[in-house]
py3Dmol code that shows the C-alpha trace and the ligand (Angstrom):
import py3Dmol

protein = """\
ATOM      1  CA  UNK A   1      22.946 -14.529   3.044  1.00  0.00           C
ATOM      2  CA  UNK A   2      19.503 -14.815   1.730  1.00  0.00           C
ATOM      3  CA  UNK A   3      19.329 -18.015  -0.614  1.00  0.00           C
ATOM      4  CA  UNK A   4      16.930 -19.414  -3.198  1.00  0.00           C
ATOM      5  CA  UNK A   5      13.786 -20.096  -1.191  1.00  0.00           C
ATOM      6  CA  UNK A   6      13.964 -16.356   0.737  1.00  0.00           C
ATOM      7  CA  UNK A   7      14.549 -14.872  -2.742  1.00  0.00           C
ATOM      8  CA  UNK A   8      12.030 -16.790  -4.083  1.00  0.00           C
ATOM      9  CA  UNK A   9       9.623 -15.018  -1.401  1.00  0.00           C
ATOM     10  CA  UNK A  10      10.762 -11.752  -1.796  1.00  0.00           C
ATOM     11  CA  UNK A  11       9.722 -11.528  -5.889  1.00  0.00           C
ATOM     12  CA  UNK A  12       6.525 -13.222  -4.773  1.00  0.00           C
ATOM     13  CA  UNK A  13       5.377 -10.502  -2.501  1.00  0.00           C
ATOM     14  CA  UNK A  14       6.862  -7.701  -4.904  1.00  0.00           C
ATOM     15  CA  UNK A  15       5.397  -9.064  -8.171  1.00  0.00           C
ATOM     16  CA  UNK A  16       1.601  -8.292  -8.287  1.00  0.00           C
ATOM     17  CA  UNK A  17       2.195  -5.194  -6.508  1.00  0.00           C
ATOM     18  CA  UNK A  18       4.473  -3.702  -9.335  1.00  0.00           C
ATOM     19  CA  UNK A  19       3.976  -5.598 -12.531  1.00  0.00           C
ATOM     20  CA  UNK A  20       2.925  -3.217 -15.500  1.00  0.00           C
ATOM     21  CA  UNK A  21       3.452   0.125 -13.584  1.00  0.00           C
ATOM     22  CA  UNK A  22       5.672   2.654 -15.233  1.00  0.00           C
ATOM     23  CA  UNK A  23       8.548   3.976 -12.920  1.00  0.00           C
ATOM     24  CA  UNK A  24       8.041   7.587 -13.468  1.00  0.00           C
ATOM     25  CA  UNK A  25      11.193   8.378 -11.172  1.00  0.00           C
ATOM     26  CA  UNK A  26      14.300   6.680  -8.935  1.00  0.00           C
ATOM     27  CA  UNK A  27      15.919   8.491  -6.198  1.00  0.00           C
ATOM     28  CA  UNK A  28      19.076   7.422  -4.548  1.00  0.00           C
ATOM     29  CA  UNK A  29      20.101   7.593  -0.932  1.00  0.00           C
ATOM     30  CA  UNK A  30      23.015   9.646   0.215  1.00  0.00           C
ATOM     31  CA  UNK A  31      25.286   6.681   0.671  1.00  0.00           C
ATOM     32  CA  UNK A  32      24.599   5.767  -2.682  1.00  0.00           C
ATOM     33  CA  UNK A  33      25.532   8.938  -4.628  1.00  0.00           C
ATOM     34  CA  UNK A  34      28.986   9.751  -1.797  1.00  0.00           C
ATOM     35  CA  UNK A  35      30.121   5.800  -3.177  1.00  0.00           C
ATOM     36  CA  UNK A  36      29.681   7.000  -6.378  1.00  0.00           C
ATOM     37  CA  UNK A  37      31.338  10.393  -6.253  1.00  0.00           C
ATOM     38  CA  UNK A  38      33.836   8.441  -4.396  1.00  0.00           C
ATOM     39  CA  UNK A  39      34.563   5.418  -7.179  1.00  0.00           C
ATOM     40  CA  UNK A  40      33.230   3.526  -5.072  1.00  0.00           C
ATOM     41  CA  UNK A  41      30.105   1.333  -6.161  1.00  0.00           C
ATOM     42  CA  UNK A  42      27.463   1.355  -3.695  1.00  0.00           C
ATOM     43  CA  UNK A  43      24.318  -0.833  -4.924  1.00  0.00           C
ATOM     44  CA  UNK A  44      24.427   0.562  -8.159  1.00  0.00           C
ATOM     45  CA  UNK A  45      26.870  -1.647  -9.775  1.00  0.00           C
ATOM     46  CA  UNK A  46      28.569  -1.208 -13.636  1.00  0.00           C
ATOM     47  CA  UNK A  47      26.660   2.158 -14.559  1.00  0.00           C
ATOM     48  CA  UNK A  48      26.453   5.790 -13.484  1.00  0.00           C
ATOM     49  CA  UNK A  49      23.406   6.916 -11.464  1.00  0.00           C
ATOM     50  CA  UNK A  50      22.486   8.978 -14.680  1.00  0.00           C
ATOM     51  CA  UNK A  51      22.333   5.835 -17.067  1.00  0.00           C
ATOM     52  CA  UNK A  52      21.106   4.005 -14.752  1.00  0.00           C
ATOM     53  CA  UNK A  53      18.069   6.195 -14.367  1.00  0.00           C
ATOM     54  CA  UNK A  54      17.827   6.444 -17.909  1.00  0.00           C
ATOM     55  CA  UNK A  55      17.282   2.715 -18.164  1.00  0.00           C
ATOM     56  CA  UNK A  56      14.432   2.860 -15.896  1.00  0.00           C
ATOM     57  CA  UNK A  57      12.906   6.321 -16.134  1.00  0.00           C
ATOM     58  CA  UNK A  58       9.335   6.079 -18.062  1.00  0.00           C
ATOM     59  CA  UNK A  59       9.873   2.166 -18.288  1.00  0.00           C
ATOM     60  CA  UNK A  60       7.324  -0.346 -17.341  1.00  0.00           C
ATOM     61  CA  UNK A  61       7.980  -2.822 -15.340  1.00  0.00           C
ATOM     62  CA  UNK A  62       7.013  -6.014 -17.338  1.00  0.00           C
ATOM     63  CA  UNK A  63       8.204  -8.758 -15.762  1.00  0.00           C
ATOM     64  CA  UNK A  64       9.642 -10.060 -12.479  1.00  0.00           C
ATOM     65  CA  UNK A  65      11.183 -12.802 -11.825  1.00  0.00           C
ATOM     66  CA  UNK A  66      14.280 -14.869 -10.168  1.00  0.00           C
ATOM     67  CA  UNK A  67      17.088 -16.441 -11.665  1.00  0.00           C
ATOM     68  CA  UNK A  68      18.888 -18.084  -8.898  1.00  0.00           C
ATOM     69  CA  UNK A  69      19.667 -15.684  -6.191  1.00  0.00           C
ATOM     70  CA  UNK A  70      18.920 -12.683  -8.563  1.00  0.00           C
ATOM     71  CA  UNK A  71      15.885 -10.873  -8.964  1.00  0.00           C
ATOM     72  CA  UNK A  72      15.097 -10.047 -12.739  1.00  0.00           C
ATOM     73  CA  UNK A  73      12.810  -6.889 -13.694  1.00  0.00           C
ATOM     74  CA  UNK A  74      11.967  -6.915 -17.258  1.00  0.00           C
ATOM     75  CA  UNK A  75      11.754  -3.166 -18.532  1.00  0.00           C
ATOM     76  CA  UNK A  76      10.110  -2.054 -21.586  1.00  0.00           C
ATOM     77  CA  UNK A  77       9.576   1.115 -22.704  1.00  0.00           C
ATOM     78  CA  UNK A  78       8.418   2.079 -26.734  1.00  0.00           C
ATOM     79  CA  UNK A  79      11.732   1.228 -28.232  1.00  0.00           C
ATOM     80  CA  UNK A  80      14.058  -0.435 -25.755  1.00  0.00           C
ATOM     81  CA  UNK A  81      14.409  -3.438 -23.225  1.00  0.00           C
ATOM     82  CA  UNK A  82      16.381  -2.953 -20.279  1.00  0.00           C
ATOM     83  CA  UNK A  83      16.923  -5.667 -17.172  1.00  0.00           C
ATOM     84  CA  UNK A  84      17.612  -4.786 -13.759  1.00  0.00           C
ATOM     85  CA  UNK A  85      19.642  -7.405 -11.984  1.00  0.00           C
ATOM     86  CA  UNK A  86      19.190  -7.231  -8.311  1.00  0.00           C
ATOM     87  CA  UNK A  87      20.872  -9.670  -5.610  1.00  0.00           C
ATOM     88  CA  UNK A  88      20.324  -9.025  -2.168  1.00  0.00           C
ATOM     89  CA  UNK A  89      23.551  -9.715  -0.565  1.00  0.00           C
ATOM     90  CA  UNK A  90      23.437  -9.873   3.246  1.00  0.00           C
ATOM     91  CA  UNK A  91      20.576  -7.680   4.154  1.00  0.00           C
ATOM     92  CA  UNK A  92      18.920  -6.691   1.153  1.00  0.00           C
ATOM     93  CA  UNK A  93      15.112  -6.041   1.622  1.00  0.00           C
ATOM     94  CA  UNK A  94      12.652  -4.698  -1.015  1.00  0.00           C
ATOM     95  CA  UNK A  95       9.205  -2.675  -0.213  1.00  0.00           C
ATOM     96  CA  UNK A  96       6.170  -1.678  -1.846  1.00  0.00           C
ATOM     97  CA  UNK A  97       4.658   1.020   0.187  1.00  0.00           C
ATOM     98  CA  UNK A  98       3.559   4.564  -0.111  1.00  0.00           C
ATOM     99  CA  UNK A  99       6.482   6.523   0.954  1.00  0.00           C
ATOM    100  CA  UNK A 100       9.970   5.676   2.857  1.00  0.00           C
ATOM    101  CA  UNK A 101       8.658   6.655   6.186  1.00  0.00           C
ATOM    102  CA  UNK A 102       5.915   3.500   5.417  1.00  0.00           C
ATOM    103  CA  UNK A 103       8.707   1.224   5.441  1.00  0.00           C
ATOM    104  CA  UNK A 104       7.991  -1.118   8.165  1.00  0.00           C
ATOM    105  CA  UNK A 105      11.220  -2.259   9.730  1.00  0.00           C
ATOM    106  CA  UNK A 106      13.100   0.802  11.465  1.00  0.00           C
ATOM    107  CA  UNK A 107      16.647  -0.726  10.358  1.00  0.00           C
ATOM    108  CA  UNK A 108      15.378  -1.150   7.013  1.00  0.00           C
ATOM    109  CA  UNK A 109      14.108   2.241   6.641  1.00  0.00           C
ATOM    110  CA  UNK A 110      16.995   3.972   7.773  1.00  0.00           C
ATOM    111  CA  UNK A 111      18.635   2.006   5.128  1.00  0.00           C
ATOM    112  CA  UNK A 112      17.144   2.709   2.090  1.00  0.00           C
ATOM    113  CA  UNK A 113      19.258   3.329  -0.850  1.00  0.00           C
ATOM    114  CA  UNK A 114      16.804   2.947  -4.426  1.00  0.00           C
ATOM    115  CA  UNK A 115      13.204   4.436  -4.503  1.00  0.00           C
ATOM    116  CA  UNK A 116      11.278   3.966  -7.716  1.00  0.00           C
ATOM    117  CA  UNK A 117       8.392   5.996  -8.307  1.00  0.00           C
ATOM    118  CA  UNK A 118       5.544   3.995  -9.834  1.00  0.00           C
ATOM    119  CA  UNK A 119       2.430   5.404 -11.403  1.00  0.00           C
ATOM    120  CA  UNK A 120       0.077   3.973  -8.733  1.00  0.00           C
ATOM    121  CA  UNK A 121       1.506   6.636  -6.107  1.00  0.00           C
ATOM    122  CA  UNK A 122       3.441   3.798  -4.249  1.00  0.00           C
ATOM    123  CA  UNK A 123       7.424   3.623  -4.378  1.00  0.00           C
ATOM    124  CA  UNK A 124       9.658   0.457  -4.744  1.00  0.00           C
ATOM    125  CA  UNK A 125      12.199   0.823  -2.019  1.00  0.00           C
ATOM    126  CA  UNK A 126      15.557  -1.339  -1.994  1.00  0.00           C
ATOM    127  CA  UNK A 127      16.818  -1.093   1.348  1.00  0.00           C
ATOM    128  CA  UNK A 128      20.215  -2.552   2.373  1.00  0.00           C
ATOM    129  CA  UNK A 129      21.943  -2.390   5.915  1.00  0.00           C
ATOM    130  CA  UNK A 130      25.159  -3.682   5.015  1.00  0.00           C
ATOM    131  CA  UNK A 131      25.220  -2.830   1.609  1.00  0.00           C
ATOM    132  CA  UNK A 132      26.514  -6.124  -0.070  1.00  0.00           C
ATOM    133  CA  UNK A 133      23.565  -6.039  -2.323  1.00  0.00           C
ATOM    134  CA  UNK A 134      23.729  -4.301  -5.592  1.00  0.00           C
ATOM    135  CA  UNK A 135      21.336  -2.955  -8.644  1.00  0.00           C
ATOM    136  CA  UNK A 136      22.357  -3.783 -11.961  1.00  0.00           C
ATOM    137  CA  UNK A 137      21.190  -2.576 -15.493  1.00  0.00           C
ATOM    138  CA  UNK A 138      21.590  -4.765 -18.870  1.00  0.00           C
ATOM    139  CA  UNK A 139      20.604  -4.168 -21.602  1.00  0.00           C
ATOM    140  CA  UNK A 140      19.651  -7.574 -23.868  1.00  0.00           C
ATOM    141  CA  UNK A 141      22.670  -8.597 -24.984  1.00  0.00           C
ATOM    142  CA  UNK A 142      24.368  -8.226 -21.460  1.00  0.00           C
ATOM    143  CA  UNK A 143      21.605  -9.872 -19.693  1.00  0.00           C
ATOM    144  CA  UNK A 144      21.726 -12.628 -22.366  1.00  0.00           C
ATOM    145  CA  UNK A 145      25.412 -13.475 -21.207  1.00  0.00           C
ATOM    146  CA  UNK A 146      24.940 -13.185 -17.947  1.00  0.00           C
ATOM    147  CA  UNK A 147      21.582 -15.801 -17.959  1.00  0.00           C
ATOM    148  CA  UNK A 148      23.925 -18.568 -20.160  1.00  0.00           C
ATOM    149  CA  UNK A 149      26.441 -18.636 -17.116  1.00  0.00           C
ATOM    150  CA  UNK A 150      23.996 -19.831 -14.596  1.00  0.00           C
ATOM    151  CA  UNK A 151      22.834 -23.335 -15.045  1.00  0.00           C
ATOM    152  CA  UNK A 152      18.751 -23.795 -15.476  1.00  0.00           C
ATOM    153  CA  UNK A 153      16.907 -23.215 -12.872  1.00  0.00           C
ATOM    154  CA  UNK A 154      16.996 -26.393 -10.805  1.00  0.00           C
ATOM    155  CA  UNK A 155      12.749 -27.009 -10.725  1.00  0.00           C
ATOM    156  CA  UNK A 156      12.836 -27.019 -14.628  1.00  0.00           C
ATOM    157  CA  UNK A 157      13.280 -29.954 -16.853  1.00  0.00           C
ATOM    158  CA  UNK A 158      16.767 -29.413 -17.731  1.00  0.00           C
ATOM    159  CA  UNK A 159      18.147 -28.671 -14.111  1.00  0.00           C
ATOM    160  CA  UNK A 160      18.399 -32.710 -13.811  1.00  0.00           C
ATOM    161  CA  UNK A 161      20.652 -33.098 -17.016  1.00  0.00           C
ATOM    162  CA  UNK A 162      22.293 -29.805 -16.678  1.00  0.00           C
ATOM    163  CA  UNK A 163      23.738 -30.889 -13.652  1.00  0.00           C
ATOM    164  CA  UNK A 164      24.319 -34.791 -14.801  1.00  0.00           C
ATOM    165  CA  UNK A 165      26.372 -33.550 -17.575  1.00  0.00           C
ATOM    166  CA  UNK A 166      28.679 -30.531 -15.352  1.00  0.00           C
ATOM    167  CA  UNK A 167      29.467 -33.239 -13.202  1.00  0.00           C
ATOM    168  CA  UNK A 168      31.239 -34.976 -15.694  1.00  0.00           C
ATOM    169  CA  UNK A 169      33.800 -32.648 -16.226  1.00  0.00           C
ATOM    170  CA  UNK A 170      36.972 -33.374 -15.883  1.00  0.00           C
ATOM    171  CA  UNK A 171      37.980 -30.424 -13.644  1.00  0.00           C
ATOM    172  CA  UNK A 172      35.404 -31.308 -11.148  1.00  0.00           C
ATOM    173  CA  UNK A 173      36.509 -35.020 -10.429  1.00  0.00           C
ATOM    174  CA  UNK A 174      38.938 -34.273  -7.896  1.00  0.00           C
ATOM    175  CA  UNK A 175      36.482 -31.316  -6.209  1.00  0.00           C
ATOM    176  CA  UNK A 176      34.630 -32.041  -2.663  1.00  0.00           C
ATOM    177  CA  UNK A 177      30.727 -32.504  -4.242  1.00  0.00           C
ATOM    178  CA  UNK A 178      29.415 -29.616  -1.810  1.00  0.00           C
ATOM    179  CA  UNK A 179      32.185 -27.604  -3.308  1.00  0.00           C
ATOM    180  CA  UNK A 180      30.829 -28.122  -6.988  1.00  0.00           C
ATOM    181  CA  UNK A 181      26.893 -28.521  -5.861  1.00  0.00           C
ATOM    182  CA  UNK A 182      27.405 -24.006  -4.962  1.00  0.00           C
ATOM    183  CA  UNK A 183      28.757 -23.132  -8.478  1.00  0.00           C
ATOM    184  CA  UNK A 184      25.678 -21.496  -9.903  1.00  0.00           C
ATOM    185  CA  UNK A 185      26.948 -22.831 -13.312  1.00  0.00           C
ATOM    186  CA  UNK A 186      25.874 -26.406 -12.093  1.00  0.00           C
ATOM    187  CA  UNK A 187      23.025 -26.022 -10.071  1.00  0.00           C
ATOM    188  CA  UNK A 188      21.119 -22.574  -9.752  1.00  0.00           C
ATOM    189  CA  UNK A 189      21.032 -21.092  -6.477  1.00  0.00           C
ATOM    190  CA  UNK A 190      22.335 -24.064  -4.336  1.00  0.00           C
ATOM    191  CA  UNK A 191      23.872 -22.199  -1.378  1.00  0.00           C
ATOM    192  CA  UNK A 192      25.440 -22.902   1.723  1.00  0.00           C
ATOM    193  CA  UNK A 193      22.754 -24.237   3.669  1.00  0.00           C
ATOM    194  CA  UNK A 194      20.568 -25.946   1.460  1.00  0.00           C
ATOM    195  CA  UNK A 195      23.620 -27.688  -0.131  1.00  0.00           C
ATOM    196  CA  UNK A 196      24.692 -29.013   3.533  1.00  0.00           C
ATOM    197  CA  UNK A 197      20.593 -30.374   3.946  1.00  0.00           C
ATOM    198  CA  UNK A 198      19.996 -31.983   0.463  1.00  0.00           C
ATOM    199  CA  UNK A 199      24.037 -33.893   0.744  1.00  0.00           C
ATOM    200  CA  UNK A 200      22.700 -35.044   4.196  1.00  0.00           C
ATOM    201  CA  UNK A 201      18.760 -36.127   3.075  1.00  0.00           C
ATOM    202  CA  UNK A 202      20.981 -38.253   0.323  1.00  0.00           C
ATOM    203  CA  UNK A 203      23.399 -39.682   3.010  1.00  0.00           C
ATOM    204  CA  UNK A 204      26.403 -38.504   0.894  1.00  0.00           C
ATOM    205  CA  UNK A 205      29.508 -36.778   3.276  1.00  0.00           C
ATOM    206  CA  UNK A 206      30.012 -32.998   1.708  1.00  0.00           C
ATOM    207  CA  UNK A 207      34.017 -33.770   1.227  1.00  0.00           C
ATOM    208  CA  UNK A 208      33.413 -36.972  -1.361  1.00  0.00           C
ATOM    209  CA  UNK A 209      35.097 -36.293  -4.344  1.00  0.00           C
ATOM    210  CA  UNK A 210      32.643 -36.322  -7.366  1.00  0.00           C
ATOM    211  CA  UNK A 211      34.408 -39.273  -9.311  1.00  0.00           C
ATOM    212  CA  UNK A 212      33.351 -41.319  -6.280  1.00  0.00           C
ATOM    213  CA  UNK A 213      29.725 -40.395  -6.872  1.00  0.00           C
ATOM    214  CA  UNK A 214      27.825 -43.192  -8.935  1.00  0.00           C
ATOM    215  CA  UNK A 215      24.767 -41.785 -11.298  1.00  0.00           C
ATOM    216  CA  UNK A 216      22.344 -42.847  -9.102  1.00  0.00           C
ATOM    217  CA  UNK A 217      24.046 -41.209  -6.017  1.00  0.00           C
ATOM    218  CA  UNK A 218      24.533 -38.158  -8.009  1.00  0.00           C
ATOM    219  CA  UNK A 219      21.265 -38.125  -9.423  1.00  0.00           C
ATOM    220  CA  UNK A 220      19.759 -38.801  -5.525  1.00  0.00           C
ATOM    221  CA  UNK A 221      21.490 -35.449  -4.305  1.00  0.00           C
ATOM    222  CA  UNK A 222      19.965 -33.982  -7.442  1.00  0.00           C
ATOM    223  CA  UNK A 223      16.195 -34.673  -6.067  1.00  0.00           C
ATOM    224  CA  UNK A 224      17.335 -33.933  -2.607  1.00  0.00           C
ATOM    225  CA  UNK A 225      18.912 -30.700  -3.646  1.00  0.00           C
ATOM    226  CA  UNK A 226      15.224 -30.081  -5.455  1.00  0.00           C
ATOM    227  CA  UNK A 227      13.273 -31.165  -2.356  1.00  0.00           C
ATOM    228  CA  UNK A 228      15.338 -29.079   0.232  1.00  0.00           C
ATOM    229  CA  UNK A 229      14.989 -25.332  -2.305  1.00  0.00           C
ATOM    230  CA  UNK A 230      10.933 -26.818  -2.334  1.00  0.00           C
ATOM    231  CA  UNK A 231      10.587 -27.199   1.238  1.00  0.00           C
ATOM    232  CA  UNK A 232      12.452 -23.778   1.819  1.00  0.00           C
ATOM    233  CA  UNK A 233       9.594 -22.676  -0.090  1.00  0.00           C
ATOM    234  CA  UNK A 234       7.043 -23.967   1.179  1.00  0.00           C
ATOM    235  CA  UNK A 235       8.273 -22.667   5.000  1.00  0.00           C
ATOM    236  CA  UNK A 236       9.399 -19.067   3.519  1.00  0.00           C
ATOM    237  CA  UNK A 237      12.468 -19.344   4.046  1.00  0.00           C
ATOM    238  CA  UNK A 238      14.553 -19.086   7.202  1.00  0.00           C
ATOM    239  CA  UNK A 239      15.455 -16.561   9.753  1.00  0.00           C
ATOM    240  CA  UNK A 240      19.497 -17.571   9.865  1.00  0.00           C
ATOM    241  CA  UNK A 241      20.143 -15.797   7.098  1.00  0.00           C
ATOM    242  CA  UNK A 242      18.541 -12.077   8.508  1.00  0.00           C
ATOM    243  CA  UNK A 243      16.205 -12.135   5.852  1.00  0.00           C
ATOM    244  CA  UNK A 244      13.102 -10.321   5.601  1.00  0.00           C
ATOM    245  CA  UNK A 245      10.428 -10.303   3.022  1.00  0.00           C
ATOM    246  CA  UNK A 246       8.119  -7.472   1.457  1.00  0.00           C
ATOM    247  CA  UNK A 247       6.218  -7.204   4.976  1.00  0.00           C
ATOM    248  CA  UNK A 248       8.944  -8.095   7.364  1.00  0.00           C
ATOM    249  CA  UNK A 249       8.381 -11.256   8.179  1.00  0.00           C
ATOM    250  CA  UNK A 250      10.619 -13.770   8.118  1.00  0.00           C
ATOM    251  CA  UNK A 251       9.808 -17.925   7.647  1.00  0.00           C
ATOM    252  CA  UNK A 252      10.427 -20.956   9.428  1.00  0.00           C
ATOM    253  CA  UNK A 253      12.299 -23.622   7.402  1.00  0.00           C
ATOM    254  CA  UNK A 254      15.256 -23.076  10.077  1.00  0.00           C
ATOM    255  CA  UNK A 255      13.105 -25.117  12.486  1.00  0.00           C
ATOM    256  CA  UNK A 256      13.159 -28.128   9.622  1.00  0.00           C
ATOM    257  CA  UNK A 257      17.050 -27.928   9.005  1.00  0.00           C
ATOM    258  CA  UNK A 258      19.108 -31.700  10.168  1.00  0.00           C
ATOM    259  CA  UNK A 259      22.435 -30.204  10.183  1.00  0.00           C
ATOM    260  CA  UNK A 260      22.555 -26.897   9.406  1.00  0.00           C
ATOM    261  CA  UNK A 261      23.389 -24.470  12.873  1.00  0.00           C
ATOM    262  CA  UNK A 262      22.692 -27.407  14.549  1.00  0.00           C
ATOM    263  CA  UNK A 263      24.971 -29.383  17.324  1.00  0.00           C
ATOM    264  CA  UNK A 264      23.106 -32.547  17.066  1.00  0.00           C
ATOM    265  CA  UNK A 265      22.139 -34.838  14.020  1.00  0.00           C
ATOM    266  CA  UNK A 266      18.356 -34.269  12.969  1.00  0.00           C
ATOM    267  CA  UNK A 267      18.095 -37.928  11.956  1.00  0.00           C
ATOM    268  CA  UNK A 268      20.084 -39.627  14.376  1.00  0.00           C
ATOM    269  CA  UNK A 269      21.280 -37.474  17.064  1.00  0.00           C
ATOM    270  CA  UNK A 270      25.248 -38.178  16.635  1.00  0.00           C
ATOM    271  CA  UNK A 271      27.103 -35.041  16.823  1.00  0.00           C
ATOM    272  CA  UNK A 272      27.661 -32.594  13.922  1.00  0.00           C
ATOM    273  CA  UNK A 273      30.701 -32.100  12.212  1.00  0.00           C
ATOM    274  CA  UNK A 274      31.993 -28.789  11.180  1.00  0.00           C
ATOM    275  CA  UNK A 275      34.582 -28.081   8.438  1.00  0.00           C
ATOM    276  CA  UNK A 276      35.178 -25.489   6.159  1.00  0.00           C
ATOM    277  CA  UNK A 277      34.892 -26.717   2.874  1.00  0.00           C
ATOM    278  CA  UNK A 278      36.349 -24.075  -0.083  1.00  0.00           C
ATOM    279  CA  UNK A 279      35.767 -21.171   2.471  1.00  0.00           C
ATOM    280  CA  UNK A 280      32.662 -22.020   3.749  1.00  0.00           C
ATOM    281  CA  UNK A 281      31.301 -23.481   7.032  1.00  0.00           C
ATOM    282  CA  UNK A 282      29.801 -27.233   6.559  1.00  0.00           C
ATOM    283  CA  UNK A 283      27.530 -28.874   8.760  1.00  0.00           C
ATOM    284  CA  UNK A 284      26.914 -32.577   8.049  1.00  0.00           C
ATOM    285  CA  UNK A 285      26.550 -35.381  10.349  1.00  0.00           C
ATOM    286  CA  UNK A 286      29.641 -38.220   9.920  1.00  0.00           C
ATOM    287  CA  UNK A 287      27.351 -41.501  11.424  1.00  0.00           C
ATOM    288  CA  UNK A 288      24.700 -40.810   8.478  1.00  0.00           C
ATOM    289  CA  UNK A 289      26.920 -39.295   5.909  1.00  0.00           C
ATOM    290  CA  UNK A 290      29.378 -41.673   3.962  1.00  0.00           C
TER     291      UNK A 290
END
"""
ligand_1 = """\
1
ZN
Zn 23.096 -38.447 11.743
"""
view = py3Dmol.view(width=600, height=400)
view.addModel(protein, "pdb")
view.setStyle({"model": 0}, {"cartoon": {"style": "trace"}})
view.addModel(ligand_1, "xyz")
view.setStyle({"model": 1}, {"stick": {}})
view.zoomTo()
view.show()
């Protein structure tokens, strides 16, 4: 599953390369309009493929950004404000190019589902192998709601005390830390991975309860968790997670990762523990890890 620094990398190469165009028209893929005809969902999640064009049709695109593993376009046309939600799921892949046949990656252009028009003659293409991805339209007060659930985003000034004060639940006190480090509603886009590097950088085993934590441990898994979503960034992201970005291309923070994937301990070469921790695989290393 593609996590914060991949997603990060995929708005960067689709942002200049769309921002202020007007969509003048979407097209769906096959699969996409036999889920929908069939109740099933596919992609286009929570509207019809009529309202959802609607909400985009004649639009420009004003903004993109992230919000932890979602990508956020900001539509305006003369009267209304519309949001598209996207999260990539598994395989999600977007592409600016001039037609689907351009589409770089054979897999990925068999696999298109959403084509947007744009005034400059080239098409946004959201292309999805496996289909756990989706498209979602808000309109303000829906995408209002949905950005107060997820906690700031963790490289802004509140991220620190966000977190600091979530931890301090009650509810949470009993809860493995790595289980409660995921929940988007404490720390934005802290996933699997790059919650099993940042609890190792800061020395802490994933199944310590959080009472056990002191403030400074706590707040030492906070910078960790910070440095780990930097570095991600900084590498483009990693290949483990099958994802690609505007071009293709995958990155190379997988060759930085301790414990993640990995047999041996980065640090000191002990052997890796694996454990499932609230359904998902853990990786952490038990000689460095207390
Ligand atoms: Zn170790």
């Amino acid at each position: 599953m593609p996590e914060l620094p991949e997603v990060e990398h995929v708005k960067r190469g689709i942002e200049p390369r769309i921002t202020n165009l007007i969509i003048n028209d979407v097209q769906f893929s096959d699969a996409v309009h036999s889920g929908k005809a069939n109740n099933k969902a596919t992609i286009i999640k929570g509207t019809t493929i009529e309202q959802f064009t609607d909400m985009c049709v004649n639009y420009r695109i004003d903004s993109v950004f992230r919000r932890s593993k979602y990508i956020i376009f900001k539509l305006i046309n003369r009267e209304n404000i519309q949001y598209m939600v996207g999260h990539l799921g598994m395989t999600g892949a977007y592409f600016v190019v001039s037609s689907i046949e351009s589409i770089p990656v054979l897999n990925y252009r068999k696999h298109w589902h959403a084509a947007f028009s744009l005034n400059d003659g080239n098409k946004l293409i959201y292309s999805d192998i496996r289909r756990f991805g989706e498209l979602r339209m808000m309109d303000e007060a829906m995408f209002e709601t949905f950005n107060a659930q997820i906690a700031p985003e963790p490289f802004s000034a509140e991220g620190q005390a966000h977190y600091l004060s979530r931890l301090l639940l009650q509810k949470y006190q009993n809860k493995p830390i790595k289980q409660v480090i995921m929940l988007h509603s404490v720390v934005s886009g802290c996933g699997n991975i790059y919650a099993c590097e940042a609890l190792h950088l800061a020395r802490i085993n994933p199944n310590t309860k959080v009472k056990a934590l002191s403030k400074k441990r706590k707040l030492l898994l906070y910078e960790k968790i910070v440095f780990v979503l930097e570095e991600g960034i900084r590498y483009g992201g990693s290949t483990i997670s099958d994802y690609r970005n505007a071009e293709g291309e995958s990155g190379t923070m997988q060759n930085r990762f301790n414990v993640y994937g990995k047999k041996v301990c980065g640090t000191c070469g002990h052997e890796i523990t694996t454990k499932v921790i609230a359904t998902r695989n853990t990786h952490y290393c038990t000689h460095c890890q207390k």
